[in-house]
C-alpha positions in Angstrom: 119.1 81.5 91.1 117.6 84.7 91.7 117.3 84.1 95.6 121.0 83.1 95.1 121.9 86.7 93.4 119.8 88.6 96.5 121.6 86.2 98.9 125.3 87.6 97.8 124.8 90.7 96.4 121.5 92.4 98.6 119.5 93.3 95.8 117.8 92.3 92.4 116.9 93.6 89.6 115.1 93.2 86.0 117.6 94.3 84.0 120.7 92.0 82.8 123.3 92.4 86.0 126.9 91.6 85.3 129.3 90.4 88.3 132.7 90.2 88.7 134.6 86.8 88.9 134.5 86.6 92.3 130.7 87.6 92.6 129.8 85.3 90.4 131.8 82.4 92.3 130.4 83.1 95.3 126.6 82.7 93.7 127.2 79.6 92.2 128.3 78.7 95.2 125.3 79.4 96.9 123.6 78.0 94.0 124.5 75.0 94.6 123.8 75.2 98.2 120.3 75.8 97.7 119.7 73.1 95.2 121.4 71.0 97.5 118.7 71.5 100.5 115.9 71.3 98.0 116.9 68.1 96.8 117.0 66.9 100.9 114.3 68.0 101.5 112.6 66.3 98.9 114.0 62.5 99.4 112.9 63.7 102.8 109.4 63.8 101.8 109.3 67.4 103.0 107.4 70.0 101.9 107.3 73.9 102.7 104.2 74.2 104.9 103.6 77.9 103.0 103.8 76.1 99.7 101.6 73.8 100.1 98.9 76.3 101.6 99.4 78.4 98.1 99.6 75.7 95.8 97.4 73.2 96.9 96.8 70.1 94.8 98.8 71.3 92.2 102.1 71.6 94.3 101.1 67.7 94.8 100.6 67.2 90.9 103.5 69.1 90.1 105.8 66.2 92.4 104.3 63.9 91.0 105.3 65.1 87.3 108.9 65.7 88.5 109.3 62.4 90.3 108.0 60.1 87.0 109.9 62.8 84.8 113.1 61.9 87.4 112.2 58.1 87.2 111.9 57.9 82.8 115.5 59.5 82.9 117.5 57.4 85.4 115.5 54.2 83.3 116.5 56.2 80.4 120.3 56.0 81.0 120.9 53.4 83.4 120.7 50.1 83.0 119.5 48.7 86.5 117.0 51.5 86.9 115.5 50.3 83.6 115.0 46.3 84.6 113.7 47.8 87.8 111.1 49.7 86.5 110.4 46.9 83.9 110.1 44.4 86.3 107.6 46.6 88.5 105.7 46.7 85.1 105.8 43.2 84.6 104.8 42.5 88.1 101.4 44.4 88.0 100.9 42.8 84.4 101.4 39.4 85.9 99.3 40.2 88.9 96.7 42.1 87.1 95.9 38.5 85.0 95.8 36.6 88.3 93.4 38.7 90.1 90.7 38.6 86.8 91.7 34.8 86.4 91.1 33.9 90.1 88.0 36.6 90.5 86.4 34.6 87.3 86.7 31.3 88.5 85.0 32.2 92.2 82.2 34.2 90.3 81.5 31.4 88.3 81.4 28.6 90.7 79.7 30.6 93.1 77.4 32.1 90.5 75.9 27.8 90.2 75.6 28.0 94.0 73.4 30.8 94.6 72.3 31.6 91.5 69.5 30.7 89.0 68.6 26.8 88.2 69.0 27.3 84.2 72.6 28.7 85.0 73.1 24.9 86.9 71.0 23.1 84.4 73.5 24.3 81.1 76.9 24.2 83.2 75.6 20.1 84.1 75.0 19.6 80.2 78.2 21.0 79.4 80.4 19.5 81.9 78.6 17.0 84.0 76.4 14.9 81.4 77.7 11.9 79.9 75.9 13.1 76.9 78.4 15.6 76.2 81.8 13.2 76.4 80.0 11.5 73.3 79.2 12.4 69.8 75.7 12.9 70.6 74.4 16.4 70.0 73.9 18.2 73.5 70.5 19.5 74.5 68.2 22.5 73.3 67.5 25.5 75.5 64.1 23.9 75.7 65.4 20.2 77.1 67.5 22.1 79.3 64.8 24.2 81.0 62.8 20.7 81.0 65.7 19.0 83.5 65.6 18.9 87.1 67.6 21.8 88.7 71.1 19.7 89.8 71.5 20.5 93.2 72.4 23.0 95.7 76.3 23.9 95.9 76.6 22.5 92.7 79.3 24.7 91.9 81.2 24.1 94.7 80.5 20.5 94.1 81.6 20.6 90.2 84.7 23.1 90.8 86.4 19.7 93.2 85.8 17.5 90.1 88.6 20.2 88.0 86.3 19.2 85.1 86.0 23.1 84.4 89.5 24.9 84.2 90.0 28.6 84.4 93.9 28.2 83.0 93.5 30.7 80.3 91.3 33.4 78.4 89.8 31.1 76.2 88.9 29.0 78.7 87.3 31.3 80.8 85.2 32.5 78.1 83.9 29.8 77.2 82.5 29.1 80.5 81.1 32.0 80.9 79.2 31.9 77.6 77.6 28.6 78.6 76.5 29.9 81.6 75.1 33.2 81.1 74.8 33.1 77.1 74.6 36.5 75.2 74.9 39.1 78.7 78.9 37.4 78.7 79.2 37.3 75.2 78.3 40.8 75.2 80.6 41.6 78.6 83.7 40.1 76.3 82.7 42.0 73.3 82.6 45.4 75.4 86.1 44.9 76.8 88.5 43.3 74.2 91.5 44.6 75.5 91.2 41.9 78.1 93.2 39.7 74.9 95.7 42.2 75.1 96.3 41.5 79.1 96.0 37.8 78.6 98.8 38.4 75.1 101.0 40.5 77.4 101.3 38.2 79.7 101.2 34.9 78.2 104.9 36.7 76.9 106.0 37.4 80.1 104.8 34.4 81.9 106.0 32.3 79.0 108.3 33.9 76.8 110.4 36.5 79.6 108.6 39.0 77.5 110.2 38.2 73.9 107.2 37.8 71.5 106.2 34.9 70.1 104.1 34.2 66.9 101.0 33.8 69.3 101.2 37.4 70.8 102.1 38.5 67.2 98.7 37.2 66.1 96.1 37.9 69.3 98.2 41.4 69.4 97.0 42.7 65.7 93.5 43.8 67.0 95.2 45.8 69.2 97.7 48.0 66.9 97.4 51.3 69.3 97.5 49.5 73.2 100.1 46.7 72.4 102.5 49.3 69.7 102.2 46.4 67.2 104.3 47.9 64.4 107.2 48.0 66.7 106.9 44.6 67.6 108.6 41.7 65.9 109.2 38.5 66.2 111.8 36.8 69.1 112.2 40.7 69.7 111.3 42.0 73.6 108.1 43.4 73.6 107.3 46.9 74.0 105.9 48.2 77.1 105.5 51.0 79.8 103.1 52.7 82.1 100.5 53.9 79.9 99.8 50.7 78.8 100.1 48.6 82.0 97.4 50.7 83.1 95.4 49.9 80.1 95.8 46.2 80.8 95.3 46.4 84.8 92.0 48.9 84.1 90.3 46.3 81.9 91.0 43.5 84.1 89.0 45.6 86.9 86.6 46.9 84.7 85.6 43.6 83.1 85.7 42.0 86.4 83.5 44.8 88.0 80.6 44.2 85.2 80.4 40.4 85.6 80.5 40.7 89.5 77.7 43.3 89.3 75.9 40.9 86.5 75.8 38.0 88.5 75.4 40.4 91.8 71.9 42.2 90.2 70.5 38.5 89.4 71.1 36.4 92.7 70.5 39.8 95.0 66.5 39.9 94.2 66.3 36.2 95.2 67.8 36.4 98.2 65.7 38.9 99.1 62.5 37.2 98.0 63.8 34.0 100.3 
């Protein structure tokens, strides 16, 4: 505006100016004008060279805050901007879960290939022995370590059987603990929000995102990420960036730690062979 006032009438000043009717036409005028070019320039992608030299990473910050201020209000008010942006939500949700679930089920099946014979020894007792389809009570720590070591690949070999399935948190965890005993137990423990990914999207996979008594109940532990009191029952969930990022940071974070788990125990042996 003031660039507009020097731009009509030559000069500025700090006091309160008042213009004539035609004065002022002709600087809302040219007002307009300028907010005009700004506004090209920025679905341009352009950016004064001068600006950027002054400002730095904060001119870049500063975009950023306008352009998600600019997104929230055309999701505020129109319809189709919303189910965009809640779609683009959903999507990283969804994706988020399949990268941990897939990641999870390689580590583990490649974890019985390379890794130590007790790992092999306790997934064969769990999913392998005949023992353990019956109502005979499965082995001690100490038979276990007492067994021969199954075989090499024997996770590849077990993972073509599909007698261990990765469909699910629950699942997943539970291989994992009879594997690698307390160390994932503890992983889990560390990062419980990884329920709240597998809730959230259980919903959307399931549900197109309307809660159901099972995201109800896995979702109370979780009152601050998942907004629990503003969710009810057959109602659409609640959700938006600050927790998508929640949900997709745990599901790298826990997948980091078991990587690096697994990584620190088979690395040495390698080494040693």
């Amino acid at each position: 505006m003031d660039y507009a006032v020097f731009k009509i009438t030559g000069k500025l000043s700090t006091r309160k100016r008042r213009f004539n009717k035609k004065t002022n036409s002709a600087i809302h005028r040219e007002f307009l004008r300028l907010k005009k070019a700004e506004m090209r320039r920025w679905f341009a992608g352009k950016e004064d060279v001068q600006t950027r030299l002054q400002h730095g990473a904060e001119s870049i910050q500063t975009r950023l805050q306008q352009g998600a201020s600019r997104i929230e209000g055309m999701a505020a008010h129109q319809l189709g901007s919303s189910q965009s942006v809640q779609a683009l939500l959903y999507a990283v949700v969804t994706q988020s879960w399949t990268a941990f679930e897939t990641l999870t089920a390689d580590l583990w099946f490649a974890a019985l290939d390379h890794g130590l014979p007790e790992w092999r020894k306790r997934a064969f007792v769990k999913y392998d022995n005949p023992i353990s389809d019956s109502d005979q009570p499965l082995l001690n720590e100490a038979e276990v370590d007492d067994l021969p070591d199954p075989q090499k690949a024997y996770g590849s070999s077990l993972r073509q059987t599909g007698k261990v399935p990765f469909q699910g948190l629950r699942k997943i965890i539970a291989a994992y603990k009879v594997v690698f005993r307390k160390k994932a137990e503890t992983l889990f423990e560390q990062n419980k929000a990884i329920h709240a990914l597998a809730a959230v999207r259980h919903v959307i996979a399931h549900k197109s995102g309307v809660a159901d008594r099972k995201y109800l109940n896995a979702s109370k532990e979780f009152p601050e990420l998942l907004q629990f009191t503003k969710v009810k029952l057959d109602r659409p969930i609640p959700i938006n960036g600050e927790l998508v990022r929640e949900l997709q940071n745990v599901a790298i974070h826990l997948g980091t730690e078991l990587l690096l788990h697994i990584d620190s125990v088979i690395a040495p042996r390698r080494k040693r062979n």
